[in-house]
C-alpha positions in Angstrom: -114.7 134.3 85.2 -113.3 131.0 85.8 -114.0 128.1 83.1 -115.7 125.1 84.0 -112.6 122.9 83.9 -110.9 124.9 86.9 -111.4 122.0 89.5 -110.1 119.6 87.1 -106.2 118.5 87.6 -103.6 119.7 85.7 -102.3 117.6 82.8 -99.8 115.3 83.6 -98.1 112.3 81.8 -100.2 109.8 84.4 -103.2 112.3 84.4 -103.8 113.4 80.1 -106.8 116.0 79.9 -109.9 114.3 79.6 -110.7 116.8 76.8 -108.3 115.1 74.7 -109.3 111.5 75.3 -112.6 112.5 74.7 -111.8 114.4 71.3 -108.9 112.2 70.3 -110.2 109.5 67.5 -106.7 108.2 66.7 -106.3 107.8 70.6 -109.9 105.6 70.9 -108.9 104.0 67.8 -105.6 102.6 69.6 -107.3 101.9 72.8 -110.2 100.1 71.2 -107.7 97.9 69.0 -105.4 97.3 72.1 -107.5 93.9 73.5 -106.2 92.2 69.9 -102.6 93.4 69.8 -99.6 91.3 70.1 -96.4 91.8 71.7 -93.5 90.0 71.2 -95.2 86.8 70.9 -95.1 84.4 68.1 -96.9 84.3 64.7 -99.2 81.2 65.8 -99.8 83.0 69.8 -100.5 86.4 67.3 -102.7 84.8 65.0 -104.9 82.9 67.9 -105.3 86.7 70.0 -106.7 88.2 66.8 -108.7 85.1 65.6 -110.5 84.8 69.2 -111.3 88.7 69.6 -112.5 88.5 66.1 -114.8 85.2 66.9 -116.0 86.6 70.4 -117.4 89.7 68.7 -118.7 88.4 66.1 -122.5 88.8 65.8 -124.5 89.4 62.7 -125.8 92.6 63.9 -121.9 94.2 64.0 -122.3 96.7 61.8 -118.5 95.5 60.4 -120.0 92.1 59.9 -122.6 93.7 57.4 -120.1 95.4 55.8 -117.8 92.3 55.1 -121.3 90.3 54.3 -122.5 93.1 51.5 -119.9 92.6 49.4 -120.8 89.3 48.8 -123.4 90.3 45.9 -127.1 89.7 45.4 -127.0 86.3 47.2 -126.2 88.3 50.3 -128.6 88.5 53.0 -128.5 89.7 56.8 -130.7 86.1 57.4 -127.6 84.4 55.5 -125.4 85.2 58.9 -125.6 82.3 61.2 -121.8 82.0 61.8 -118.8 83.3 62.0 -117.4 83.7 58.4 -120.3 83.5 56.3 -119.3 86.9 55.7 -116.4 86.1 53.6 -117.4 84.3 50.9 -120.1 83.7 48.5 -121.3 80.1 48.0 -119.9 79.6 44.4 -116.6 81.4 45.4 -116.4 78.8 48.4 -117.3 75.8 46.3 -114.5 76.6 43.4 -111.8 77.1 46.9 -113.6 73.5 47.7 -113.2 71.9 44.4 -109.7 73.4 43.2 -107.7 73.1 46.4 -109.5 70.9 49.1 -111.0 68.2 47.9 -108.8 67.2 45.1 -106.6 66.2 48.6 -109.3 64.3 50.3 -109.0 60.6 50.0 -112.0 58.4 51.2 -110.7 54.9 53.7 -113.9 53.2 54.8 -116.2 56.1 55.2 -113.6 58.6 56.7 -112.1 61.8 54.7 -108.4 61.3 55.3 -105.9 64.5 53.8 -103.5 63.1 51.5 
């Protein structure tokens, strides 16, 4: 008796089985990663592919998003993601970055934060 896969082609480097795209995690792994990878372009054109993919997929529903977002304690809620990075840090964490390495570099010239 002849399996059900008898009418399909014979795999070929331009034709793989369709078993083994189906069953191949690692394989839907690279193909779902390839819209954010970078070749031989530089650091700043790498950087800006990633950081775009990243912000055009970013919705508070992604179940990554949550992930990030629940590490970030009690003060954490899924209502507390309106944009994109208020899953990295939690408010008092932010502030100290603020206060220690931002601000400190801020000088005021008639109204208008200048960097220093």
């Amino acid at each position: 008796e002849a399996s059900p896969w008898h009418k399909c082609p014979k795999p070929s480097p331009t034709f793989p089985n369709p078993l083994f795209l189906m069953e191949n995690p690692v394989l839907q792994l690279v193909q779902s990663l390839a819209p954010a990878v970078s070749y031989k372009e530089s650091n700043v054109e790498t950087n800006r592919k990633v950081w775009n993919n990243y912000a055009k997929d970013w919705r508070p529903d992604q179940d990554w998003v949550i992930k990030m977002a629940s590490n970030l304690g009690e003060e954490w809620t899924t209502q507390g993601l309106e944009h994109v990075g208020d899953e990295w840090s939690d408010r008092a964490s932010l502030n100290q970055v603020l206060d220690d390495w931002i601000l400190p570099h801020l000088t005021v010239n008639g109204g208008e934060g200048c960097v220093a």
